[in-house]
C-alpha positions as CSV (number, residue, x, y, z in Angstrom):
1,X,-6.4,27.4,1.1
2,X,-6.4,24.7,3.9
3,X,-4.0,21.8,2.7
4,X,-5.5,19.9,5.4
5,X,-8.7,19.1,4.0
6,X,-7.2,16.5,1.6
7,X,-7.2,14.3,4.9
8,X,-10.4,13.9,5.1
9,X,-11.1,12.2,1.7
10,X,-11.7,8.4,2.6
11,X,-9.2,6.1,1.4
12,X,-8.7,2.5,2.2
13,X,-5.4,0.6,2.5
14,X,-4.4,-2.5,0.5
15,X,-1.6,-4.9,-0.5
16,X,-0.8,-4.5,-4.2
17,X,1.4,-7.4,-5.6
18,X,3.2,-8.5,-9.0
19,X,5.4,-11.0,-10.1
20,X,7.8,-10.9,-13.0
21,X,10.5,-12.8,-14.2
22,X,9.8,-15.5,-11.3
23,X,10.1,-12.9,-8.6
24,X,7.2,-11.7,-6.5
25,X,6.8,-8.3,-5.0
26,X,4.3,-6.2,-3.2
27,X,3.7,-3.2,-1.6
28,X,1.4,-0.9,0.2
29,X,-1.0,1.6,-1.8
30,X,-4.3,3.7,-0.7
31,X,-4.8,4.4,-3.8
32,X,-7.6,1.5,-5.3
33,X,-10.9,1.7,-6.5
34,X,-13.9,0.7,-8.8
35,X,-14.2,3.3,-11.7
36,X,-17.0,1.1,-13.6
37,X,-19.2,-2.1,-13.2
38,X,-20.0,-3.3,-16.2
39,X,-17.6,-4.4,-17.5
40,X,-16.0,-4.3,-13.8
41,X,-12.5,-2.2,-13.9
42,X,-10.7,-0.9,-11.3
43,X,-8.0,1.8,-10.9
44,X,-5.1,1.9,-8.8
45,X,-2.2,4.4,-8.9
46,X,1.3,3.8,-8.0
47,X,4.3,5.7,-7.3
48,X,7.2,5.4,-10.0
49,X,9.6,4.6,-7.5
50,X,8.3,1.7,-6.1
51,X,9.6,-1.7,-7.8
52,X,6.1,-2.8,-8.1
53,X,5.4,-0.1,-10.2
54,X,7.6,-1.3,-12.8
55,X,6.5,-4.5,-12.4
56,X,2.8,-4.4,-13.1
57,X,4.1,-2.1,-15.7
58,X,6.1,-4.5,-17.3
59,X,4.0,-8.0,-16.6
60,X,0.5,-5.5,-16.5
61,X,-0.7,-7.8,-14.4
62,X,-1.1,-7.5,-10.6
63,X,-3.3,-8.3,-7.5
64,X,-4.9,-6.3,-5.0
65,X,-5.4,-7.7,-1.1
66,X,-7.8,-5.0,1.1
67,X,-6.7,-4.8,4.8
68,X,-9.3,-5.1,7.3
69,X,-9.3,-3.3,10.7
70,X,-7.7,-6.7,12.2
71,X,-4.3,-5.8,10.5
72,X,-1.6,-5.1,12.7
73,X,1.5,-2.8,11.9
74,X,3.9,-5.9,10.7
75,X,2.4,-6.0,7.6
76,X,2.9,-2.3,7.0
77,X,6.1,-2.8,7.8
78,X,6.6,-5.9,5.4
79,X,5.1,-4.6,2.3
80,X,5.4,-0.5,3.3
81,X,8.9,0.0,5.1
82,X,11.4,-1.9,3.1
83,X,12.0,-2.2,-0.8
84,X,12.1,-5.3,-2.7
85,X,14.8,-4.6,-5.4
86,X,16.9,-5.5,-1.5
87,X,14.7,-8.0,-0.2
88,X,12.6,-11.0,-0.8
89,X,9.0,-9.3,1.2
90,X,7.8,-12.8,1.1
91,X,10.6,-14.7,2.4
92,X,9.3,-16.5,5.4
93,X,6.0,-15.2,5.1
94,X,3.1,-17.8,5.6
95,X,0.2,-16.1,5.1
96,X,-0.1,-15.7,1.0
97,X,-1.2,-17.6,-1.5
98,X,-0.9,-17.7,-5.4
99,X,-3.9,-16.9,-7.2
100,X,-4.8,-18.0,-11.0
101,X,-2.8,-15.3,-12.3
102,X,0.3,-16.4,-10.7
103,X,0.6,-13.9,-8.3
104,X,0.2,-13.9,-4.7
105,X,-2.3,-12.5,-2.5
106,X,-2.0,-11.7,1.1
107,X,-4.7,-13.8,3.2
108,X,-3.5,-12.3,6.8
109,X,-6.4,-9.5,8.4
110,X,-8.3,-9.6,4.9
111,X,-11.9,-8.5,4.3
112,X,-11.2,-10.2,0.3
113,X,-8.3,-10.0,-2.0
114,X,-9.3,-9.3,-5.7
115,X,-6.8,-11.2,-8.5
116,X,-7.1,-8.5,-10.7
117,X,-5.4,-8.3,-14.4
118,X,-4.6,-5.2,-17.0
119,X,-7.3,-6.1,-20.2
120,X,-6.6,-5.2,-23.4
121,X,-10.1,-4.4,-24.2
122,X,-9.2,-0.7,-24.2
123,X,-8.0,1.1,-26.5
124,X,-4.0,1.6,-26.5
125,X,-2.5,4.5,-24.5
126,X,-5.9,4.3,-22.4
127,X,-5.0,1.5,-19.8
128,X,-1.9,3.9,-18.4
129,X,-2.1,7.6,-17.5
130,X,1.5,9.5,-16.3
131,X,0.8,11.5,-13.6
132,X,4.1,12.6,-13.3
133,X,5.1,10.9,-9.7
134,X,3.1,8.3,-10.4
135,X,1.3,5.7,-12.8
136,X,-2.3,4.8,-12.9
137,X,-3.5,1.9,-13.9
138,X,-6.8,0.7,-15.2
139,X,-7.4,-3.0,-14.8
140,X,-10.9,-5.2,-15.8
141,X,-11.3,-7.9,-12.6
142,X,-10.9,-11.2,-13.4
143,X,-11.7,-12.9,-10.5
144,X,-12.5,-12.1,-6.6
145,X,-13.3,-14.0,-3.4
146,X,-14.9,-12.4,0.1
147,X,-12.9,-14.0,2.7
148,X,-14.3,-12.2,6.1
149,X,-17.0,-10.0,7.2
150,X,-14.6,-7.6,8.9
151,X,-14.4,-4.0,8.3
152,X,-11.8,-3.2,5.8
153,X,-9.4,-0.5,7.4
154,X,-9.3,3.1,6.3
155,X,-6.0,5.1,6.1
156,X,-7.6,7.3,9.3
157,X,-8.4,3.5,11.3
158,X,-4.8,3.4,10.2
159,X,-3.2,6.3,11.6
160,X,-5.5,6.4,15.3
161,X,-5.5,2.5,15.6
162,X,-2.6,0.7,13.9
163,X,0.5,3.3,13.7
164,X,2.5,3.5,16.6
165,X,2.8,6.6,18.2
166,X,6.0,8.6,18.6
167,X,7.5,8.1,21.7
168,X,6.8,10.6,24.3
169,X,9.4,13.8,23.3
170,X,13.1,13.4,25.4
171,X,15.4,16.5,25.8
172,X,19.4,16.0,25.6
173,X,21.9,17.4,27.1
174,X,21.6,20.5,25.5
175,X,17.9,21.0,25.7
176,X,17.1,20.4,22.2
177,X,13.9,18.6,21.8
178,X,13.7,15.0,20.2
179,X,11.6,13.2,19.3
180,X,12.2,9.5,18.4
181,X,10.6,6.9,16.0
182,X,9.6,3.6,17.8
183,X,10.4,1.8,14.4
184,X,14.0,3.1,13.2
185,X,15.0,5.0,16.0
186,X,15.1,8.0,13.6
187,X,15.5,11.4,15.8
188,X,13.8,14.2,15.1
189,X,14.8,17.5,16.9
190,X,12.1,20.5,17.4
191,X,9.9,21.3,19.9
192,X,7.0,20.0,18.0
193,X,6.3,17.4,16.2
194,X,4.4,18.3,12.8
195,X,0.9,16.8,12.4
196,X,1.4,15.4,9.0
197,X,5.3,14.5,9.6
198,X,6.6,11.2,8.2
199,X,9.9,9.3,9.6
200,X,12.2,9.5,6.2
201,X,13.5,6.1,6.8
């Protein structure tokens, strides 16, 4: 079996935000889509150990902003790299606005952001599934707006476009190979990178 060929499934990239308890929160899925159209429901799932998770989970309520091909890394770093039970990811950031639903939606490198809220018109147990690392949720749209005609990024336009590449490999003084993340400065020593390898921090 070729694990590989779950990377080419198409998958888009979005900002997914909640607010609870008067603080806001948001964070980076790939993981959004329509399941119906009439009525119009989407499904998104999130990982349980994101704090948005238990958010939405809690309020079940949430937005959904979809990142166009304009987006540059910073806000994958803002909403992706850091977790907000230790920060504020909207503090000092000028380019969100609160929608009906009292919780914000990104407006930076935006093909449309879509204010989104759990119904109740299902039946119970059938809004939620468990799948084990993480949630999915199944939410009826309330409202939506189309705010540019630009492309809305995939996670491939995402990984050949946006993500900085590793730095070219170094050797130290021993000859092991390492290989450096332009982010963190994380070092990682082999000869070869792995195609599918992710800096831990």
């Amino acid at each position: 079996m070729n694990d590989k060929t779950m990377f080419n499934l198409t998958y888009g990239l979005f900002v997914l935000t909640a607010s609870l308890d008067g603080k806001d929160n948001g964070c980076i899925i790939n993981t959004a889509g329509q399941v119906t159209a009439v009525p119009n429901r989407i499904s998104i799932a999130v990982n349980k150990s994101n704090f948005t998770h238990d958010m939405i989970l809690a309020s079940e309520k949430f937005n959904v902003s979809i990142l166009s091909e304009e987006a540059d890394f910073s806000i994958f770093k803002r909403f992706g790299f850091q977790s907000g039970r230790d920060v504020n990811k909207f503090d000092g950031y000028e380019h969100a606005v609160r929608g009906e639903n009292g919780i914000y939606y990104v407006t930076e490198h935006l093909p449309f952001p879509a204010q989104i809220i759990v119904t109740h018109e299902l039946e119970p147990g059938e809004t939620t599934l468990d799948l084990g690392t993480h949630t999915l949720f199944i939410a009826g749209v309330t409202d939506m707006d189309v705010l540019s005609d630009i492309p809305s990024t995939t996670y491939t336009y995402y990984q050949n476009h946006i993500k900085p590449k590793p730095l070219p490999k170094t050797e130290s003084e021993k000859g092991v190979t390492i290989w450096r993340c332009r982010i963190c400065g994380y070092e990682y020593k082999g000869d070869v990178l792995p195609d599918d390898f992710i800096c831990p921090i």
